[in-house]
Residue frames relative to the residue before (quaternion, step in Angstrom):
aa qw qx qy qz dx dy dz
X 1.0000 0.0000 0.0000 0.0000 0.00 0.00 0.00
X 0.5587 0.6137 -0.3106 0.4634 3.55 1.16 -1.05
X 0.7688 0.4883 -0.1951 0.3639 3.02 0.61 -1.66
X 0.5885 0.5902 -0.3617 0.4177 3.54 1.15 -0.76
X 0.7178 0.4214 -0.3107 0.4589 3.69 0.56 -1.81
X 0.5470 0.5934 -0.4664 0.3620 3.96 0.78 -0.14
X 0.5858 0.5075 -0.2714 0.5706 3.42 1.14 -1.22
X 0.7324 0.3314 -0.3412 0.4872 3.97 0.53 -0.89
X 0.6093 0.4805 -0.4748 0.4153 3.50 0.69 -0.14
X 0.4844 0.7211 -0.2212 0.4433 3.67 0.88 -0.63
X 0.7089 0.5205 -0.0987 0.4656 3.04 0.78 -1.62
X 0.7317 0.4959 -0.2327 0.4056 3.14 0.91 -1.55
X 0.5861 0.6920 -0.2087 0.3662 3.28 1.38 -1.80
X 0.8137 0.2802 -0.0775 0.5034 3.75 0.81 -1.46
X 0.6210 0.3714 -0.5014 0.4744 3.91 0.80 0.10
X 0.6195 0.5454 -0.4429 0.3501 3.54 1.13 -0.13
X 0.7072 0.4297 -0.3086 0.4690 3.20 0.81 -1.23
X 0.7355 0.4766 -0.3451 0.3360 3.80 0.77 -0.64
X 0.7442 0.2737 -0.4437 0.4175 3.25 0.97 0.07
X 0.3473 0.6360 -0.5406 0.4274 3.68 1.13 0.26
X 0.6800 0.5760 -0.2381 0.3862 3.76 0.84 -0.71
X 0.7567 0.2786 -0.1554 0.5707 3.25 1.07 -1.35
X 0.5946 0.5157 -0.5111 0.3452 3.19 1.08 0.08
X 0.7443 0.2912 -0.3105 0.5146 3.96 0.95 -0.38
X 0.4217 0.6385 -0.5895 0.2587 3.30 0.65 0.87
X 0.3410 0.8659 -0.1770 0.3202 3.55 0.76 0.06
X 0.6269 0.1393 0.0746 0.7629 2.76 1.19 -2.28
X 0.4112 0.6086 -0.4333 0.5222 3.71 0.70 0.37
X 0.8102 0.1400 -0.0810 0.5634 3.76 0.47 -1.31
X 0.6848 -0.3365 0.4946 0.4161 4.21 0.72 0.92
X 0.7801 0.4811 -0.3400 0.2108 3.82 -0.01 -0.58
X 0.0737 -0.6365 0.7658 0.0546 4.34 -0.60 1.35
X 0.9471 0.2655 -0.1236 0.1314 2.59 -1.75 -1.72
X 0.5486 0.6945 -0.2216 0.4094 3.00 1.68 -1.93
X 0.6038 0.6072 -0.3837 0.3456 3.39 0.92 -0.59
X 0.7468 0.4983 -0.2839 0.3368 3.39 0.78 -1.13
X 0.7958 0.4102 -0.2772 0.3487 3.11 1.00 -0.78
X 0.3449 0.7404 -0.4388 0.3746 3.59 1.16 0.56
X 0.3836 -0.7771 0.4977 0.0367 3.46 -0.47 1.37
X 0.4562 0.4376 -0.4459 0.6337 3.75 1.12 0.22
X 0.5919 0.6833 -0.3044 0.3002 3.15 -0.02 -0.98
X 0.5785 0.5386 -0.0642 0.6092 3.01 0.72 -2.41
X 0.6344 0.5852 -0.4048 0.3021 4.01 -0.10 -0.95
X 0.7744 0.4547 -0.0545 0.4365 2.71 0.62 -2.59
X 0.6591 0.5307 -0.3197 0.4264 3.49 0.90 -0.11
X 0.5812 0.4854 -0.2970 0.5817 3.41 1.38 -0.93
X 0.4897 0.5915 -0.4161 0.4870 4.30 1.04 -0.66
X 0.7529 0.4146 -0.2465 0.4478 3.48 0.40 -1.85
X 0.6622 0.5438 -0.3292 0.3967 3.73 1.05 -0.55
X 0.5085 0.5600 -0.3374 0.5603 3.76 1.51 -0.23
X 0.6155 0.6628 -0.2293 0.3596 3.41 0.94 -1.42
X 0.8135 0.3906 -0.1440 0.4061 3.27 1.18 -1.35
X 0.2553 0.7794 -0.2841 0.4966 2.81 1.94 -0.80
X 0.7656 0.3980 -0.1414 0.4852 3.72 -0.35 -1.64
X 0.4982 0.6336 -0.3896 0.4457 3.27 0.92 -1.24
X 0.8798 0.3545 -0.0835 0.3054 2.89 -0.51 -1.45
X 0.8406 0.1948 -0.1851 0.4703 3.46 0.08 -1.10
X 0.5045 0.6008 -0.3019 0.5416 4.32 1.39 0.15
X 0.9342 0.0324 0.0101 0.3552 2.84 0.38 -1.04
X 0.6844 0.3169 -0.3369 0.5637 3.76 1.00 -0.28
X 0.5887 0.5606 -0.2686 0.5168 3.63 0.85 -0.22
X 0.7061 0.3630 -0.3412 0.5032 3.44 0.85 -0.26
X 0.5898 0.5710 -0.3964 0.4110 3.38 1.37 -0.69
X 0.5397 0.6863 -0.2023 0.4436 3.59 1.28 -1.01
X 0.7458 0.3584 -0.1908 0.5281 3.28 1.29 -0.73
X 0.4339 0.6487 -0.4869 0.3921 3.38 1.06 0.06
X 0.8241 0.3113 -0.0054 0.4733 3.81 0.64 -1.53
X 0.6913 0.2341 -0.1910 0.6564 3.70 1.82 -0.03
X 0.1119 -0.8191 0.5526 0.1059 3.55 0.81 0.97
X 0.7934 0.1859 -0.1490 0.5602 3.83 0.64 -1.33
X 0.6765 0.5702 -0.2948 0.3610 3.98 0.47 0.32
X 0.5690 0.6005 -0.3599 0.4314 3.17 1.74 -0.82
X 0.6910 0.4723 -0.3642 0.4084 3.93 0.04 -0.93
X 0.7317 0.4764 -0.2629 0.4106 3.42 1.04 -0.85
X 0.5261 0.6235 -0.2862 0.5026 3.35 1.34 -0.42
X 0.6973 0.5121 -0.1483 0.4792 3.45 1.27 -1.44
X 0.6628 0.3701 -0.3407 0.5546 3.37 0.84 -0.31
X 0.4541 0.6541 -0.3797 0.4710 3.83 1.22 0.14
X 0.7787 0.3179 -0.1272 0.5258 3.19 0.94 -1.05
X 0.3634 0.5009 -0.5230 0.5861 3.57 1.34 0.70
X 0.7262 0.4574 -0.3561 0.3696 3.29 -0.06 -1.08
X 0.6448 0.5878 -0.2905 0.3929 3.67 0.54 -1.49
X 0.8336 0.2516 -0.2303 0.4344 3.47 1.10 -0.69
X 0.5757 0.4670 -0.3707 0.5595 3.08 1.42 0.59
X 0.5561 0.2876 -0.5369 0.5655 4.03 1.03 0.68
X 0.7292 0.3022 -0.5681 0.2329 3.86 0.24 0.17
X 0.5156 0.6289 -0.4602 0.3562 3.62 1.22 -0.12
X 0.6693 0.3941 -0.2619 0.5728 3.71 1.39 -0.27
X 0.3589 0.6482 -0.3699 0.5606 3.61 1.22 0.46
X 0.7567 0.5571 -0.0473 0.3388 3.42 0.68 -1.54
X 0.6825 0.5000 -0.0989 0.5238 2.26 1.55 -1.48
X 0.6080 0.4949 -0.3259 0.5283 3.70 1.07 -0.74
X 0.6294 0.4592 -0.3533 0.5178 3.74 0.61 -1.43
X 0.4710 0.5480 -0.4866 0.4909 4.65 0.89 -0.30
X 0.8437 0.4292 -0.1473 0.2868 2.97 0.03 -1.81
X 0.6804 0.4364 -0.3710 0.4572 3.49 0.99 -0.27
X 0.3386 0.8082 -0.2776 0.3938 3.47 1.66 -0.64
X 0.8034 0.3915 -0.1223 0.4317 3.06 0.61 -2.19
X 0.5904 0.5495 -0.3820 0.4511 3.75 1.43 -1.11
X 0.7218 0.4713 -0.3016 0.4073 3.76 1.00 -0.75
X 0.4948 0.6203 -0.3478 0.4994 3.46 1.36 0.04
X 0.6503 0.5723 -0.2256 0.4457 3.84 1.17 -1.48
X 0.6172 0.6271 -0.2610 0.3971 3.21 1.22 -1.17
X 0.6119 0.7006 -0.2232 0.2916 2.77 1.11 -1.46
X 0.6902 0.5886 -0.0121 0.4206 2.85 0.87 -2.29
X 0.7062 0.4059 -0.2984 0.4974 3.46 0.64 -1.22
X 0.6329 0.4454 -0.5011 0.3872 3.87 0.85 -0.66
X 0.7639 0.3340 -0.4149 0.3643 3.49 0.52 -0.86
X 0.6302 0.5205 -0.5004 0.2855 3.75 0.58 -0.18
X 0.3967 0.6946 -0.3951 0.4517 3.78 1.90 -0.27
X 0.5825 0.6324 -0.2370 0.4524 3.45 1.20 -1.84
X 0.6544 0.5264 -0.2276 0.4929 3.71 0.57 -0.98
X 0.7557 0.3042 -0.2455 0.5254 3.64 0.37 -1.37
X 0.5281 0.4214 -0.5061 0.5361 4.16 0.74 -0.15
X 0.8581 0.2552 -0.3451 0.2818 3.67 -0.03 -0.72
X 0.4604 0.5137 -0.4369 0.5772 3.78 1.00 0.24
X 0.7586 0.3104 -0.3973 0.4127 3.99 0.53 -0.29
X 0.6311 0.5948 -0.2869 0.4071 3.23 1.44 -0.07
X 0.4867 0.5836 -0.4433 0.4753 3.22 2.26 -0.20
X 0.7339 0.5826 -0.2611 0.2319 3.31 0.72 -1.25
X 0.6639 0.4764 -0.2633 0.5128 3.27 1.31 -0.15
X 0.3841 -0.8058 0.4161 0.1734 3.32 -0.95 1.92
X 0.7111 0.3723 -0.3048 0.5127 3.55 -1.38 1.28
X 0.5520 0.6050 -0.4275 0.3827 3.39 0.85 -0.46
X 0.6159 -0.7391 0.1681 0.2149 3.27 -0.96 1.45
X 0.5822 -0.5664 0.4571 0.3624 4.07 -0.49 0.61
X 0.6386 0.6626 -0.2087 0.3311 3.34 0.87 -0.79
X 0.7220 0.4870 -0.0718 0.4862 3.06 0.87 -2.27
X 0.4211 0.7966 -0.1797 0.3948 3.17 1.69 -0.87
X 0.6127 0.5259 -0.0707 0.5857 3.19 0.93 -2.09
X 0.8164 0.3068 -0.2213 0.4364 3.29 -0.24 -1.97
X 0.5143 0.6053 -0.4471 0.4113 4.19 0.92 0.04
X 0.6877 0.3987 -0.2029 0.5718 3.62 0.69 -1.37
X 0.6028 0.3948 -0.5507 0.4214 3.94 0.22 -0.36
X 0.5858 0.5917 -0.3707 0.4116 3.53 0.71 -1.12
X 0.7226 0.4984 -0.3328 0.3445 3.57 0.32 -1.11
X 0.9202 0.2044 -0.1711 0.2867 3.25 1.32 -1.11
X 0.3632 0.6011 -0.5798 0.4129 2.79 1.56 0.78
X 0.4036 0.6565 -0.4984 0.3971 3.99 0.45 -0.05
X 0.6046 0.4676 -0.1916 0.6157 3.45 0.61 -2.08
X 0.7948 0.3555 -0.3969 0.2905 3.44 -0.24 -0.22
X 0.5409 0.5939 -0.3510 0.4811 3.36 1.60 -0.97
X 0.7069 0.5878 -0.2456 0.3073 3.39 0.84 -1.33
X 0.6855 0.4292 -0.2175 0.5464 3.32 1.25 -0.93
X 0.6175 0.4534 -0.3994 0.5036 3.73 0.61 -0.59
X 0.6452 0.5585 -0.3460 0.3901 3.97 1.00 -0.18
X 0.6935 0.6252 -0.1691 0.3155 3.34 1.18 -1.53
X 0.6060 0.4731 -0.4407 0.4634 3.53 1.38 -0.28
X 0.7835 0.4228 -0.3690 0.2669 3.23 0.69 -1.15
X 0.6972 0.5383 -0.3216 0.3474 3.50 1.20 -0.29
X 0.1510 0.7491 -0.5651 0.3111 3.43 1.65 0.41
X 0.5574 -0.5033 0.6270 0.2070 3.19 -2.19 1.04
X 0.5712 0.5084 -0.4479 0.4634 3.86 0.79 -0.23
X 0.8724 0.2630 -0.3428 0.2285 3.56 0.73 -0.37
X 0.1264 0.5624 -0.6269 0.5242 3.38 2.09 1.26
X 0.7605 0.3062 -0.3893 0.4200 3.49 -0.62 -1.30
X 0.5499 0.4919 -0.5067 0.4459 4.32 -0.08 0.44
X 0.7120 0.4380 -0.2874 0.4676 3.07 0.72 -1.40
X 0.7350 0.4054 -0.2686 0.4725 3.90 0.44 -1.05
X 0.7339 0.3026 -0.3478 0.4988 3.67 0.38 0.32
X 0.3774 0.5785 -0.4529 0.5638 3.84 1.65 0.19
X 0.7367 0.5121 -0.2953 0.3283 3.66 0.95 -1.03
X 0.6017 0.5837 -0.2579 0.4804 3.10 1.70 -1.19
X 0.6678 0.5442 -0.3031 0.4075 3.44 0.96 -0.86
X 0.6554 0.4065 -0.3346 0.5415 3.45 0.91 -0.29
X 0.7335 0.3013 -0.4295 0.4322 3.32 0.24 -0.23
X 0.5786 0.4495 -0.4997 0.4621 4.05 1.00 -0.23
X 0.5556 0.5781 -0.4102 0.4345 3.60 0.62 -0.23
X 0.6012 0.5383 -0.2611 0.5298 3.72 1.13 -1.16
X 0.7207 0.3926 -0.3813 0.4254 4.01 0.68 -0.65
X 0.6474 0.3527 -0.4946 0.4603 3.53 0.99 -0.42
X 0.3484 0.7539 -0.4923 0.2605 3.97 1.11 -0.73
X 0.8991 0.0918 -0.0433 0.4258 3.15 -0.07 -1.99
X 0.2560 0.7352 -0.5983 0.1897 3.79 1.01 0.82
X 0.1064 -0.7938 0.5224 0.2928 3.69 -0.68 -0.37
X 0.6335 0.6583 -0.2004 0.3538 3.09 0.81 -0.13
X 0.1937 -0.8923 0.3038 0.2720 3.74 0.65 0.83
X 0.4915 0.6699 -0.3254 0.4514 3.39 0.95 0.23
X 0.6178 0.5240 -0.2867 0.5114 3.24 1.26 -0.89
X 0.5966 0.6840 -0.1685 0.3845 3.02 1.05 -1.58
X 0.7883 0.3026 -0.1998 0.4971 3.48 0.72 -0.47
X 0.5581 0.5483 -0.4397 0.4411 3.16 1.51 -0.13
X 0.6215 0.3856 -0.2857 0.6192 3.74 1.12 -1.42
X 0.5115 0.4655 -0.6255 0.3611 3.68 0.25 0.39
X 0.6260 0.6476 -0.2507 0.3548 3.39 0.93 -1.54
X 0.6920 0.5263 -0.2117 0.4464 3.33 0.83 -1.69
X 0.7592 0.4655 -0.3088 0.3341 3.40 0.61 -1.43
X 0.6339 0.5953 -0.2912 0.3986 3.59 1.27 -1.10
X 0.6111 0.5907 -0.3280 0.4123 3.51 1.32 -1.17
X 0.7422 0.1829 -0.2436 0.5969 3.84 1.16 0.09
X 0.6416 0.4102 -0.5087 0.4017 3.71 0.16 -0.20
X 0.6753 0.4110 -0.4684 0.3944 3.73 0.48 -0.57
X 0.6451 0.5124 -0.3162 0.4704 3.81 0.87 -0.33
X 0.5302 0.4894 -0.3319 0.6077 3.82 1.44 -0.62
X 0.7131 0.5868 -0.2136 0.3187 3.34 0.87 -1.07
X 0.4576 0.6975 -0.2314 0.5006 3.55 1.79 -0.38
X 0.6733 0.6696 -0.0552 0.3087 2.31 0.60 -2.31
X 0.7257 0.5026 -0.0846 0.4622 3.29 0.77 -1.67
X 0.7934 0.2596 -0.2383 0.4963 3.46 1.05 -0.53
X 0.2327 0.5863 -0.5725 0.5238 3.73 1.51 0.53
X 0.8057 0.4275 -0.2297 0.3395 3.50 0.13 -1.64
X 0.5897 0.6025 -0.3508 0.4076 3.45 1.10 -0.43
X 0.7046 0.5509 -0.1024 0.4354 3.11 0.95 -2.02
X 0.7660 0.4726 -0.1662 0.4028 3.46 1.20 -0.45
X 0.5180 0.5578 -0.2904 0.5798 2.94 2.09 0.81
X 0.3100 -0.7583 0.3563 0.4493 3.07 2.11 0.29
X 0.2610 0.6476 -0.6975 0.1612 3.85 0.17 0.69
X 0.5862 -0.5465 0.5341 0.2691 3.04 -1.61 0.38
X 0.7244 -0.5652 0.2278 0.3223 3.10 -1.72 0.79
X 0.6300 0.6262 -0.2053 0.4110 3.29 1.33 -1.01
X 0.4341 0.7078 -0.2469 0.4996 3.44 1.74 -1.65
X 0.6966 0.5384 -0.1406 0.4530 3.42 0.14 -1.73
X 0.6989 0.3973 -0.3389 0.4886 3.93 0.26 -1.11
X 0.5396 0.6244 -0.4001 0.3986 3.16 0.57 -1.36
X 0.6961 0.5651 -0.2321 0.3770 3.22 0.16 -1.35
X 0.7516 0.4016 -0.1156 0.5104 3.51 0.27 -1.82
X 0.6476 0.3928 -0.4157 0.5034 3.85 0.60 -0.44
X 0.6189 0.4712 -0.4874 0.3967 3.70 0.85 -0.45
X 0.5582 0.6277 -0.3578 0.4078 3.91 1.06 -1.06
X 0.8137 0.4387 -0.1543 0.3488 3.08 0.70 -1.88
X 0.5827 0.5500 -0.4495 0.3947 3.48 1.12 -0.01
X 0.6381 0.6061 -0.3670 0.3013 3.59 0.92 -0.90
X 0.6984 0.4385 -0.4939 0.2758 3.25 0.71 0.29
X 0.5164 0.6290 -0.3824 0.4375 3.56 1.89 -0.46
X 0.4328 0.5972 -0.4965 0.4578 3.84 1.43 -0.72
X 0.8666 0.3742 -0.2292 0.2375 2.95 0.09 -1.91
X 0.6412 0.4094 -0.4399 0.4772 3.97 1.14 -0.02
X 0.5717 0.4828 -0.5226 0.4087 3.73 0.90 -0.05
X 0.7846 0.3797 -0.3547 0.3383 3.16 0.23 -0.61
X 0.2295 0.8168 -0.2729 0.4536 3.59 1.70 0.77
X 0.6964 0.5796 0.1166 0.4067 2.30 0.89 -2.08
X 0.6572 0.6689 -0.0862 0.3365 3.12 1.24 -1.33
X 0.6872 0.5606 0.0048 0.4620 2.27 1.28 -2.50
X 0.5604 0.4772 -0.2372 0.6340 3.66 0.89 -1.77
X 0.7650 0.4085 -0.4342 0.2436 4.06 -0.35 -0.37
X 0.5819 0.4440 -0.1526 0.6640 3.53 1.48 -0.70
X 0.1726 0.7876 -0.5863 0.0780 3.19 0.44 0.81
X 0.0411 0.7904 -0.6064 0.0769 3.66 -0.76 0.95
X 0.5945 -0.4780 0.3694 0.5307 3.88 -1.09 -0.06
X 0.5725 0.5154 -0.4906 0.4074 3.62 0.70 0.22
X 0.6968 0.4948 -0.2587 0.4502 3.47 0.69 -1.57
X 0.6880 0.4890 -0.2850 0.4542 3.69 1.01 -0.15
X 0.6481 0.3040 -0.3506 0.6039 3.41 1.20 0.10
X 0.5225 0.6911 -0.3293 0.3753 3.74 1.59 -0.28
X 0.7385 0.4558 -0.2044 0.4529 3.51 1.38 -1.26
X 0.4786 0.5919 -0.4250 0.4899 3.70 1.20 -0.38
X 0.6022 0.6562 -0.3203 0.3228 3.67 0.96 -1.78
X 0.7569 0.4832 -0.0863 0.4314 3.41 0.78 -2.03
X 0.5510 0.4913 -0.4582 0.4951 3.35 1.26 -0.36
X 0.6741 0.4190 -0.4326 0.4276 3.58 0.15 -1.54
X 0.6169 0.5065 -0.4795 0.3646 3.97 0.39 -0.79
X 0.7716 0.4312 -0.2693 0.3823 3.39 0.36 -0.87
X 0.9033 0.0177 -0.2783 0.3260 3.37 1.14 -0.02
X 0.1281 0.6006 -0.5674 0.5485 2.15 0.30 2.34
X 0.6907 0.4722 -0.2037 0.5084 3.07 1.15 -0.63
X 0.5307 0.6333 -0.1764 0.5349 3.48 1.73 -0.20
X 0.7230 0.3988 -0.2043 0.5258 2.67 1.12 -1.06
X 0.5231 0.5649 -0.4000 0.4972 4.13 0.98 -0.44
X 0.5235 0.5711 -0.3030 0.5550 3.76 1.31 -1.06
X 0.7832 0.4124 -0.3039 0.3523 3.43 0.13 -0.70
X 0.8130 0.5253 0.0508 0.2460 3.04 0.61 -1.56
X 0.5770 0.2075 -0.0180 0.7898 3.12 2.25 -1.40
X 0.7890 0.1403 -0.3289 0.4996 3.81 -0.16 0.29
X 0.6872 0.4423 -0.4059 0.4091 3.98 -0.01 -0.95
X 0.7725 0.4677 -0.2239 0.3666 3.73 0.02 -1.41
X 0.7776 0.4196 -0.2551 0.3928 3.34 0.59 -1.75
X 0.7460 0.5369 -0.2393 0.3130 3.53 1.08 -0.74
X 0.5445 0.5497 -0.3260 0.5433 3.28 1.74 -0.56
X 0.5466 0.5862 -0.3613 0.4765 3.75 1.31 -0.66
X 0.7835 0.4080 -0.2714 0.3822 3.18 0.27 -1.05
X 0.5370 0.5936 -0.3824 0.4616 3.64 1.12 -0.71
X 0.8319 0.3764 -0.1477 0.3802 3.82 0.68 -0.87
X 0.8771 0.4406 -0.1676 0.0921 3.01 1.29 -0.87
X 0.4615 0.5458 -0.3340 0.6144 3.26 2.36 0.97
X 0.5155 0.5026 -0.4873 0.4941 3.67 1.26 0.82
X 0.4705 -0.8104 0.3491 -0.0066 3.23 -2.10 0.73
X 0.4017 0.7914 -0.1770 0.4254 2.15 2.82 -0.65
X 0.8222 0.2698 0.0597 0.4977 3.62 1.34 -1.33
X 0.2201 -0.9197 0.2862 0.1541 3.53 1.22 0.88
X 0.7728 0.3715 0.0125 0.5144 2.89 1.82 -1.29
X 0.2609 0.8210 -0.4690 0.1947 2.96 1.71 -0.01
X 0.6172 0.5007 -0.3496 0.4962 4.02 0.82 -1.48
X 0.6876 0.5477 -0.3549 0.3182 3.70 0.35 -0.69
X 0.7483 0.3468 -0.1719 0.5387 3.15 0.97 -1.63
X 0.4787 0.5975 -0.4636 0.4460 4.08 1.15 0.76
X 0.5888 0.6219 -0.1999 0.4759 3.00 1.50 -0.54
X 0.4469 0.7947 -0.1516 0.3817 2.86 1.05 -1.62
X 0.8396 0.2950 0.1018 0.4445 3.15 0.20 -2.24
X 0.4777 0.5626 -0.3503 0.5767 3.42 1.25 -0.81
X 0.6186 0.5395 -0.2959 0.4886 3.96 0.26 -1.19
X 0.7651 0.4905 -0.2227 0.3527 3.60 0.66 -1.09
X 0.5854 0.5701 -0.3072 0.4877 3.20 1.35 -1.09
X 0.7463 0.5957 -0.0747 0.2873 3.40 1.02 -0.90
X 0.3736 0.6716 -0.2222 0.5999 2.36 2.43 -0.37
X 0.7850 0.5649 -0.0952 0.2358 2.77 -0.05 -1.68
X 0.4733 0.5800 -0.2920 0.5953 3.74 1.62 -1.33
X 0.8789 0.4075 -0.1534 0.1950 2.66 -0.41 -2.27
């Protein structure tokens, strides 16, 4: 037992700190946009997307089926879903975001056209003048002090903060140290590469350096939540927590799988596959995807 929570403590200790690292290396080395289009990159992500792949449906899913023979698959396809109503959550909680931004804009660009018709007219008070332009820019100010925080970069924090707790939750409630170092393996082979990724995407919103950590230490923590509270679960072991830890697996891979399938694959596809520069780029994603899969399985 000792020997296990060391390995989960480990676990917890180095996917945090390593992606907290690679995630501000980025703005550390100058690097946004440039990031995305980098075809290694693109690879190692499509690898880490095999990785999880295996992950999920080989190996934490089969364990799930050992102790839910008739509950596990159904459970697993629960935890697809679950991560696929909060990525459309996000998406709604964006979209209303953006309509409350437009508003914004249109009042202060209204604010402008009242005070330019109010120049144009002789005699019209100095004052009203005054009390027109404060109006105009306290808007412009509301508007800008609004626009970072509703940025689409900080859905995509939140939805991979989510993933991180629950990959953190499959090595959490593993008991077995062997496993443990495999889903330690698996998980790291994509979160430190997701984990880049994420701060290219950050850093390329010109946030400051600090802005940016902030950020990544929130990401990077969700996986130590998610193995303490593993930990937690697996320590209080009762006739609940034993039908509880089989549950959280199938959730989680299921959740792995939604990672794979709707965000890892379709997007690396789509990034490559209407360019001319890399003919084979879709092939050699494959390629590598195949490999990760190797490798797990």
């Amino acid at each position: 037992m000792l020997a296990g929570v060391g390995v989960k403590a480990v676990a917890a200790v180095s996917l945090s700190a390593g992606s907290y690292l690679t995630g501000t290396l980025p703005s550390c080395l100058g690097l946004g946009r440039s990031c995305k289009h980098s075809l290694s990159l693109s690879l190692t992500l499509c690898f880490g997307g095999g990785v999880l792949l295996a992950t999920s449906v080989v190996h934490v899913l089969t364990d799930a089926r050992l102790i839910l023979p008739k509950w596990a698959d159904l459970i697993f396809c629960f935890g697809f879903m679950m991560l696929y109503m909060i990525d459309e959550l996000i998406k709604l909680c964006e979209n209303w975001n953006k309509k409350v931004n437009c508003h914004l804009e249109v009042e202060g660009l209204l604010d402008r056209t009242v005070h330019h018709c109010y120049e144009s007219v002789p005699g019209h008070d100095h004052n009203e003048q005054e009390e027109e332009r404060i109006g105009q820019d306290e808007n412009q100010e509301l508007s800008v002090k609004i626009k970072p925080v509703t940025n689409k970069r900080i859905g995509l924090l939140v939805a991979f903060s989510v993933h991180s707790i629950i990959e953190g939750l499959v090595i959490g409630v593993q008991p077995v140290p062997a496993k443990m170092l495999l889903l330690l393996g698996a998980i790291s082979s994509h979160k430190l590469v997701v984990s880049f990724c994420l701060g290219a995407e950050l850093a390329s919103d010109g946030r400051s350096f600090f802005s940016l950590s902030q950020s990544m230490l929130l990401y990077s923590l969700g996986s130590s939540l998610g193995i303490i509270l593993g930990i937690l679960i697996e320590k209080w072991r009762t006739t609940a927590t034993d039908t509880s830890i089989p549950v959280l697996q199938a959730l989680a891979a299921g959740s792995l799988l939604y990672v794979t399938v709707s965000e890892v694959l379709p997007r690396e596809r789509s990034r490559w596959e209407h360019q001319t520069i890399h003919p084979l780029a879709g092939l050699a994603q494959f390629i590598f995807f195949t490999l990760g899969f190797s490798v797990i399985s």
